[in-house]
C-alpha positions as CSV (number, residue, x, y, z in Angstrom):
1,X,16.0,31.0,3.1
2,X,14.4,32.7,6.4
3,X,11.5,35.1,6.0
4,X,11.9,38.8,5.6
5,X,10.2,41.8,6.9
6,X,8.7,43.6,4.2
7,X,5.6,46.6,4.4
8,X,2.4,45.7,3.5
9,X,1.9,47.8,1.0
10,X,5.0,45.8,-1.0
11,X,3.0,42.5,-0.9
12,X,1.6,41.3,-4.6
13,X,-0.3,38.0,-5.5
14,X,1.7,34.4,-5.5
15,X,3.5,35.5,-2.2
16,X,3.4,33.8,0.7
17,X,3.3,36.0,4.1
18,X,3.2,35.2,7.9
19,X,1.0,38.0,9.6
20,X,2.4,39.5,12.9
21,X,-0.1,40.6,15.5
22,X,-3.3,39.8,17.2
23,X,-5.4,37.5,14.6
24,X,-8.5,39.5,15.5
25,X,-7.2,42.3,14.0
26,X,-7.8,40.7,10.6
27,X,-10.8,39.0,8.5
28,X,-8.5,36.5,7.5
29,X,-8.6,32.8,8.3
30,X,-4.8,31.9,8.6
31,X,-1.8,34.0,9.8
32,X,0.2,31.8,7.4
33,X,-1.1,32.0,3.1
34,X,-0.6,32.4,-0.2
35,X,-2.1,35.4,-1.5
36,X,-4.1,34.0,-4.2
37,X,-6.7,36.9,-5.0
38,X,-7.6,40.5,-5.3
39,X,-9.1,40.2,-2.2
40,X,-7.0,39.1,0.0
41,X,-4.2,41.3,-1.3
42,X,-6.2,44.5,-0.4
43,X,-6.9,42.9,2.8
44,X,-3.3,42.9,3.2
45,X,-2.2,45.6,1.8
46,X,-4.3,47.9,4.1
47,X,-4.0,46.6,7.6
48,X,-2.6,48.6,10.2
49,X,0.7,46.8,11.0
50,X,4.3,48.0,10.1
51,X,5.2,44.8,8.9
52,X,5.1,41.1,8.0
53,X,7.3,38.3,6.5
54,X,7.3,37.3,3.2
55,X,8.6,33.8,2.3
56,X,10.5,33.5,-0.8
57,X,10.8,29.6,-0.6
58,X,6.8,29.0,-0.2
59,X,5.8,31.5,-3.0
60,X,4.7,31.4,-6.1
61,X,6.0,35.1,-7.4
62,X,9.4,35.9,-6.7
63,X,10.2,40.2,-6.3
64,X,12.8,41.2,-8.8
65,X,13.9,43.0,-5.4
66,X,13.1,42.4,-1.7
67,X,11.8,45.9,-0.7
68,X,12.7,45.6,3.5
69,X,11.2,47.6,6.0
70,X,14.3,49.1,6.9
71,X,16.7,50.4,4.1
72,X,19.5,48.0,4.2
73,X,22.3,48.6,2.4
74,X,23.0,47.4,-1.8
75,X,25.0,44.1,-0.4
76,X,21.9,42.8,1.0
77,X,20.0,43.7,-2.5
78,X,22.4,41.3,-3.8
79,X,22.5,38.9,-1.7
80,X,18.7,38.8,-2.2
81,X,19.4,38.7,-6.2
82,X,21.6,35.8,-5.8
83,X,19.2,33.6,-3.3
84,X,16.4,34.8,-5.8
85,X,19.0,32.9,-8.4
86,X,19.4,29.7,-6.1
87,X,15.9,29.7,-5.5
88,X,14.9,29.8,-9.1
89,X,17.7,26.6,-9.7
90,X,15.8,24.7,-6.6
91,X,12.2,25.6,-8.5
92,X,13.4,24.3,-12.0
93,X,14.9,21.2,-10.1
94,X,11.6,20.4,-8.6
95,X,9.7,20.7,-12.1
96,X,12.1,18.6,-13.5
97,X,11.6,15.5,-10.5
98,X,8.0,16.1,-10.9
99,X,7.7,15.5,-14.8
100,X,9.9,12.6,-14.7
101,X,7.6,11.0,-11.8
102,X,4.6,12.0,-13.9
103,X,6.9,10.4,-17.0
104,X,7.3,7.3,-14.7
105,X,3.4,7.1,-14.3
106,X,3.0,6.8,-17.4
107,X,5.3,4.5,-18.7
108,X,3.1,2.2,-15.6
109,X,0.0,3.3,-17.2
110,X,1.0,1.7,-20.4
111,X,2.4,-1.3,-19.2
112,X,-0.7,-1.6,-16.8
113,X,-2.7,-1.4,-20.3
114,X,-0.8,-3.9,-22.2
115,X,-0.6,-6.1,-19.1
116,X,-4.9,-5.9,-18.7
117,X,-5.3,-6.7,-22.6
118,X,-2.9,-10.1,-22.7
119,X,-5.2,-10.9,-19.3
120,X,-8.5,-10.6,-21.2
121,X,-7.2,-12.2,-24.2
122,X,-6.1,-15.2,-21.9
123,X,-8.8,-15.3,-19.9
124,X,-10.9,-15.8,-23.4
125,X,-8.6,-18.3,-23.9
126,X,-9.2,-20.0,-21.3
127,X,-12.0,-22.4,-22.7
128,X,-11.1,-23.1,-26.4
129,X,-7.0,-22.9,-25.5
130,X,-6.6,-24.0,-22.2
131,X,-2.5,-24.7,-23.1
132,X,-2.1,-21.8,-24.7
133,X,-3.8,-19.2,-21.9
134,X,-1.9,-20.8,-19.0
135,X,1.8,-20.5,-21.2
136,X,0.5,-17.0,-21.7
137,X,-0.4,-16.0,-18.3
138,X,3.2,-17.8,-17.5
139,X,5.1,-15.3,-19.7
140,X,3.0,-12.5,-18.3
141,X,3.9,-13.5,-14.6
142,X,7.7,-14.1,-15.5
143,X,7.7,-10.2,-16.3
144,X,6.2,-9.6,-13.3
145,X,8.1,-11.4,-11.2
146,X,11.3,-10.2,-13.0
147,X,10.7,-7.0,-11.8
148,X,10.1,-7.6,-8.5
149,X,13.1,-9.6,-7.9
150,X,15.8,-6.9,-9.0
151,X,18.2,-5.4,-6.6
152,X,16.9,-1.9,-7.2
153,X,14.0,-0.8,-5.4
154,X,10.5,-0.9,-6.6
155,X,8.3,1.9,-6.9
156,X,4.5,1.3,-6.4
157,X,2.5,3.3,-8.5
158,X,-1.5,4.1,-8.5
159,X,-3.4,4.0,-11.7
160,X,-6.6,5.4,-11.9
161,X,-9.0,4.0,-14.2
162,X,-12.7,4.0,-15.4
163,X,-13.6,0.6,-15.9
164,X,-16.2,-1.1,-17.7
165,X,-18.7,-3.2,-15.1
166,X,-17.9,-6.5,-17.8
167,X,-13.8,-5.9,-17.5
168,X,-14.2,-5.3,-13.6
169,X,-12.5,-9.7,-13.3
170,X,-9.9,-8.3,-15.9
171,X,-8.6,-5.7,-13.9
172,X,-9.4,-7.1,-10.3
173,X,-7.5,-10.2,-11.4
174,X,-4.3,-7.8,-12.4
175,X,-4.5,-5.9,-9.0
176,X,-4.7,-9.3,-6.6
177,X,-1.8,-11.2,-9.0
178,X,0.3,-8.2,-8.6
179,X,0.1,-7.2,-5.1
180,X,-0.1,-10.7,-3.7
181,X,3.5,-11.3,-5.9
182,X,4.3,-8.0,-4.4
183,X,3.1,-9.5,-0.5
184,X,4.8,-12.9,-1.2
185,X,8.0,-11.3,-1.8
186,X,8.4,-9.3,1.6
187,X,7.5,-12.4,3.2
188,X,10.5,-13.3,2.1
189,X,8.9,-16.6,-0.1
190,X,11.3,-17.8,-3.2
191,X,11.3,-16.7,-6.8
192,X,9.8,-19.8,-7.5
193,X,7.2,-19.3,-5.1
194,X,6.2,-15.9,-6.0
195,X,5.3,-17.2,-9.0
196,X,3.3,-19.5,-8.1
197,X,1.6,-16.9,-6.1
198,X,1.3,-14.9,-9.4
199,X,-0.4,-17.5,-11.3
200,X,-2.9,-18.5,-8.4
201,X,-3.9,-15.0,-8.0
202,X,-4.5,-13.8,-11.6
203,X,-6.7,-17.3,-11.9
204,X,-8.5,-17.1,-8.4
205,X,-11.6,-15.9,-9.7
206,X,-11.5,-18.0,-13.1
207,X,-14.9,-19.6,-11.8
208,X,-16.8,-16.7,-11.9
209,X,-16.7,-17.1,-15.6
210,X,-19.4,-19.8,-15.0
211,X,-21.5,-17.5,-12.9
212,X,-24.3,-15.3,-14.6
213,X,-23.7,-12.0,-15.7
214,X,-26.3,-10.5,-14.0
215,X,-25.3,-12.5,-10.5
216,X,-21.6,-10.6,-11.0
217,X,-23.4,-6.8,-11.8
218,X,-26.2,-6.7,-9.5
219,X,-26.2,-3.7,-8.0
220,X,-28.1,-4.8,-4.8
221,X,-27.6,-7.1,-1.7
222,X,-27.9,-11.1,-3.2
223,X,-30.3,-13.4,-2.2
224,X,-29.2,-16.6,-0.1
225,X,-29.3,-19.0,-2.8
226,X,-27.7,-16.7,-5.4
227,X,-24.8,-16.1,-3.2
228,X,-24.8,-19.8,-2.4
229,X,-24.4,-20.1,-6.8
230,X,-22.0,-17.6,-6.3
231,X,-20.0,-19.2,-3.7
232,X,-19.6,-22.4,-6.1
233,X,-16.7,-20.0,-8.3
234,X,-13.8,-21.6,-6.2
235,X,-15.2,-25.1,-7.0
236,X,-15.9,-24.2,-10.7
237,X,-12.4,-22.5,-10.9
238,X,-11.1,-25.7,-9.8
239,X,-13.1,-27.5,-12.4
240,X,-11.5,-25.6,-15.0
241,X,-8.0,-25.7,-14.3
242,X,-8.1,-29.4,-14.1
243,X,-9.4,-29.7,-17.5
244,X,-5.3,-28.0,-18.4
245,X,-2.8,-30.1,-18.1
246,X,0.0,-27.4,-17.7
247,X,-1.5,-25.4,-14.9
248,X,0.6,-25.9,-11.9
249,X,-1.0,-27.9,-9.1
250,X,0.7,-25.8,-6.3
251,X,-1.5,-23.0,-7.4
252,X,-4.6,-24.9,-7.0
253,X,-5.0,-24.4,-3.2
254,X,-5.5,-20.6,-3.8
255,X,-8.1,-20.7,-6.7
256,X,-10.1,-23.6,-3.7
257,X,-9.0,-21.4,-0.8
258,X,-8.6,-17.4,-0.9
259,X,-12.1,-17.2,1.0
260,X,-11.2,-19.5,3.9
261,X,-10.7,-17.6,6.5
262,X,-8.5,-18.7,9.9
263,X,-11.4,-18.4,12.2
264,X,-13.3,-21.5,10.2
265,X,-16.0,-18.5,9.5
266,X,-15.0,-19.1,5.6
267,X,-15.7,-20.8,2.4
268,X,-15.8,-24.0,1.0
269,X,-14.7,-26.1,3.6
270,X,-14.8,-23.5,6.8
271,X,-10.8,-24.3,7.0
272,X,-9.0,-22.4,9.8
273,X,-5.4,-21.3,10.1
274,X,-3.4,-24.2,10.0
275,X,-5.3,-25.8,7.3
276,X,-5.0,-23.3,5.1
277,X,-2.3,-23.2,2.5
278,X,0.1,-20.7,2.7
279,X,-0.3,-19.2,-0.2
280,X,-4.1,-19.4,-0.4
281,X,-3.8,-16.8,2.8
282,X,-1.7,-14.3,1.1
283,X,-3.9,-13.9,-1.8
284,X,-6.9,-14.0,0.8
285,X,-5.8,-10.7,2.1
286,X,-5.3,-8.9,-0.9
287,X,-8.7,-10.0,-2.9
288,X,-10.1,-8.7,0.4
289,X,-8.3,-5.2,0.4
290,X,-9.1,-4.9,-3.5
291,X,-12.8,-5.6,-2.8
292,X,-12.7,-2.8,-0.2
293,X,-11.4,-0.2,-2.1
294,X,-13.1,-1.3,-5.7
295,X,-16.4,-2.5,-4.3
296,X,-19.2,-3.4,-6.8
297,X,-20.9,0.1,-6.1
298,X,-18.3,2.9,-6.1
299,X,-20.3,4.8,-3.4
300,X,-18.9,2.1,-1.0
301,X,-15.3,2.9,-2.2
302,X,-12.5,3.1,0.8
303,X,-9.3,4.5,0.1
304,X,-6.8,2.3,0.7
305,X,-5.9,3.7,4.3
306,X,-9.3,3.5,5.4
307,X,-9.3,-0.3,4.2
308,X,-6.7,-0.9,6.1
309,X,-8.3,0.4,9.2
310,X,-11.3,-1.5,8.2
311,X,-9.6,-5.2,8.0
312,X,-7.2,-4.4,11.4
313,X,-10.5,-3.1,13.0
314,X,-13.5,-5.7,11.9
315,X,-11.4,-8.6,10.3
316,X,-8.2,-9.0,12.5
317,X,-9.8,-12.6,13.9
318,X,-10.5,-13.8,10.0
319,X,-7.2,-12.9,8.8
320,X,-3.8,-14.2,9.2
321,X,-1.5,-11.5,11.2
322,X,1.8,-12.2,10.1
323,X,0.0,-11.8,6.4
324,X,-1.8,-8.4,6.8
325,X,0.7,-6.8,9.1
326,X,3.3,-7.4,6.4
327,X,0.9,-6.2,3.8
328,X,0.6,-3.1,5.7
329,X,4.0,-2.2,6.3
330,X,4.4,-2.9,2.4
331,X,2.5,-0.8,1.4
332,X,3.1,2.2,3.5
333,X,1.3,4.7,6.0
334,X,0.1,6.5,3.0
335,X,-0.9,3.8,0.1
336,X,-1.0,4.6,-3.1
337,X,-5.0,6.3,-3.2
338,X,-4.7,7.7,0.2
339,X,-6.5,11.7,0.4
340,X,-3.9,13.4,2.8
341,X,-3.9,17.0,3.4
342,X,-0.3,18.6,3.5
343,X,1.3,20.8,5.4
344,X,1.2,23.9,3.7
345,X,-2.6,23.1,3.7
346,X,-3.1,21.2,0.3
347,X,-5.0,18.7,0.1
348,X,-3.6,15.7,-2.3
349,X,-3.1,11.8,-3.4
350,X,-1.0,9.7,-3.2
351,X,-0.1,8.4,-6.4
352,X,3.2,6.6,-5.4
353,X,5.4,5.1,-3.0
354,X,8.8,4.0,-2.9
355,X,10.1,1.1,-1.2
356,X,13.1,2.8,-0.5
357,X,11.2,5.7,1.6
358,X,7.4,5.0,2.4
359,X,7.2,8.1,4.5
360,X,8.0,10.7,1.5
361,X,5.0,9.5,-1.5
362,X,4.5,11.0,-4.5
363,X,1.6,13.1,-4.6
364,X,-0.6,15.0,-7.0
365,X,-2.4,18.2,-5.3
366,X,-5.5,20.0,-5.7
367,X,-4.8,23.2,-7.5
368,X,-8.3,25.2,-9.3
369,X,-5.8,26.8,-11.4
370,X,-4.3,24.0,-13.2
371,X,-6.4,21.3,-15.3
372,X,-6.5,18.4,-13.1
373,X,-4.1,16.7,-16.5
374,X,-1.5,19.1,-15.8
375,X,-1.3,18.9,-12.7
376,X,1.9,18.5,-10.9
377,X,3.4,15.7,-9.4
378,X,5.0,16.7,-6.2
379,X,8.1,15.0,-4.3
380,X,7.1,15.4,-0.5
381,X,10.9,14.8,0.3
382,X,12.1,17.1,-2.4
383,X,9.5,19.8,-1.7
384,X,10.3,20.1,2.2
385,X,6.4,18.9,2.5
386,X,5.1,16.4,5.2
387,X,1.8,15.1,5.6
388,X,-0.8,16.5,8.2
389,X,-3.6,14.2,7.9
390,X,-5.2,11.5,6.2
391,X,-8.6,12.5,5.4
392,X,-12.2,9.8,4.2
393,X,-13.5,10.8,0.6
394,X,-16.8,12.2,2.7
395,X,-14.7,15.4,4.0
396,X,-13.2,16.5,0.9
397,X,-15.4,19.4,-1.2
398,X,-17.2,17.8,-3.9
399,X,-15.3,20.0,-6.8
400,X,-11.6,19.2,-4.7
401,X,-12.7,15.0,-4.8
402,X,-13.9,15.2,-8.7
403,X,-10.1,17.0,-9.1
404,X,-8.1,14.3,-7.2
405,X,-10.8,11.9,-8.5
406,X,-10.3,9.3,-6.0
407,X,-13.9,7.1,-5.8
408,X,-12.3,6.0,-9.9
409,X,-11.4,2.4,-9.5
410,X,-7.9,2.2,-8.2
411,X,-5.2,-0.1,-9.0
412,X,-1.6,-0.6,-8.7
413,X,1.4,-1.5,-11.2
414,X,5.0,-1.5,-10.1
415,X,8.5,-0.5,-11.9
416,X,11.7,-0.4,-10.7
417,X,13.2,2.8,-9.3
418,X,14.8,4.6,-12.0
């Protein structure tokens, strides 16, 4: 509905007004807002101007009657009733998109959940009941793959979770299995393939159950000959999946490989390109992304665009291109994680994308007057909402980042579109 002229004096909190005029003529920062306080409203409510427009669609409070500068006649008051009618239908249909996507979130969260407990109960496994951890992990990556494979599209979804420092290979292992299944399949690899994938990347840290604890947590840089010990977890990882008779030998290339890198700059063997497997180079790229955005001190924490940047930027020669450009364009301009600011000025995350429409996320937006639980979940294609900007974690106020919470440990879990 287009804006209508209205006196000052008319305007109330939740509305949202386009000043007319010279901006000097006012203490205000924007000619375009949302009058949110006492303040502003008197600010408004007394400047010397005949009048501005009030926008029904972007407001929060909706006049039981649009009071117009002029007196128009009662078949405009009803016109104004009934668009005040539509509008209302258009608000409730919004609400009801957002709490099935929040809904949808959470049906990830939980299967996210069960999915991290069978990994740390096969992971335990791994030692006393070789057989049994690898048919587990099998089941588990059937369901993964399962999902990815159905005609309907996929939706990506961000879960935000406080990890414990001794669960960190748990939940890193989940993130790399699923995205590199994810990667593998818009490279266009077979079902059977993808699975293989699957398996290789929930096992391609296994060694670094034979590497001390306190090697894993330390919180500073390592010394050369601990990283050299810590180097030796793709040749221990190796170890143990030979001891298991039923572990597939197709995956073994990415437990030995997923630090080579195509330059020869890489570990064990300093392998390049074509001498790396295939599917040792998909995972590659996705243990690197997760170690960029869930780094070992969560000061160090990029968002998921920013890592992005980082690996076309500083790593383009170590990586394979046809491998991270894909990943890229999987996972969208605006990742699940990303801080954007919108454009009616919010500033939000990303907390989903569909395949179907990378462009138009799900978001969750910064709002002081909602508890950051409640808050909703906005459709930017539903909403008529675009995004302005993607913005680093440093530039956001501290009490807007502790809101969208977005240095928490992020990782992904997919569904299919309902």
């Amino acid at each position: 509905m287009t804006a209508q002229k209205i006196k000052p004096a008319h305007v109330e909190l939740g509305y949202a007004i386009t000043l007319t005029g010279n901006w000097k003529t006012h203490p205000l920062i924007s000619e375009n807002m949302l009058i949110e306080t006492a303040e502003q409203l008197n600010i408004i409510q007394n400047l010397d101007v005949e009048f501005i427009y009030f926008s029904a669609s972007r407001s929060q409070k909706q006049p039981a009657l649009i009071q117009l500068v002029s007196d128009e006649s009662a078949t405009f008051n009803l016109m104004a009733s009934e668009a005040e009618i539509q509008l209302q239908h258009e608000k409730q249909q919004r609400r009801e998109q957002a709490q099935a996507e929040r809904r949808h979130i959470q049906r990830s969260e939980k299967a996210f959940n069960q999915s991290l407990l069978q990994i740390k109960n096969l992971m335990q496994l791994i030692n006393s009941r070789p057989l049994q951890a690898i048919s587990d992990a099998g089941i588990l990556i059937e369901e993964i793959a399962d999902t990815l494979l159905q005609k309907q599209a996929t939706v990506l979804h961000l879960i935000v979770n406080g990890n414990k420092d001794q669960e960190k290979l748990y939940y890193h292992s989940l993130n790399v299995a699923m995205l590199s299944m994810m990667l593998a399949k818009s490279m266009q690899l077979t079902a059977e393939q993808i699975k293989i994938v699957g398996i290789g990347a929930l096992f391609h840290d296994i060694g670094k159950l034979k590497i001390p604890t306190w090697i894993l947590r330390k919180p500073t840089a390592l010394s050369s000959p601990e990283q050299n010990l810590l180097k030796m977890h793709t040749k221990f990882g190796i170890d143990l999946v030979s001891l298991v008779d039923n572990f597939p030998l197709m995956a073994w290339p990415i437990i030995e490989q997923h630090h080579e890198f195509v330059d020869g700059s890489g570990y064990p063997k300093g392998l390049k390109l074509e001498d790396i497997n295939p599917l040792a180079r998909i995972v590659t790229i996705v243990n690197i992304f997760d170690g960029l955005c869930n780094p070992p001190l969560l000061s160090q924490a990029r968002t998921p665009h920013h890592a992005f940047a980082y690996m076309f930027k500083n790593m383009s020669s170590k990586l394979a291109q046809r491998e991270l450009s894909t990943m890229i364009k999987m996972m969208g301009v605006y990742p699940p994680g990303t801080i954007v600011k919108l454009s009616d000025d919010r500033v939000a995350i990303v907390m989903s994308v569909n395949t179907d429409n990378l462009l138009c996320p799900y978001v969750m937006a910064y709002d002081d007057d909602i508890p950051r639980l409640d808050a909703p979940i906005i459709s930017l294609e539903n909403d008529n909402l675009s995004i302005m900007q993607v913005l680093k974690i440093q530039s956001i106020p501290s009490h807007i980042a502790t809101y969208l919470n977005p240095r928490a440990t992020n990782h992904y879990y997919i569904q299919t579109k309902d």
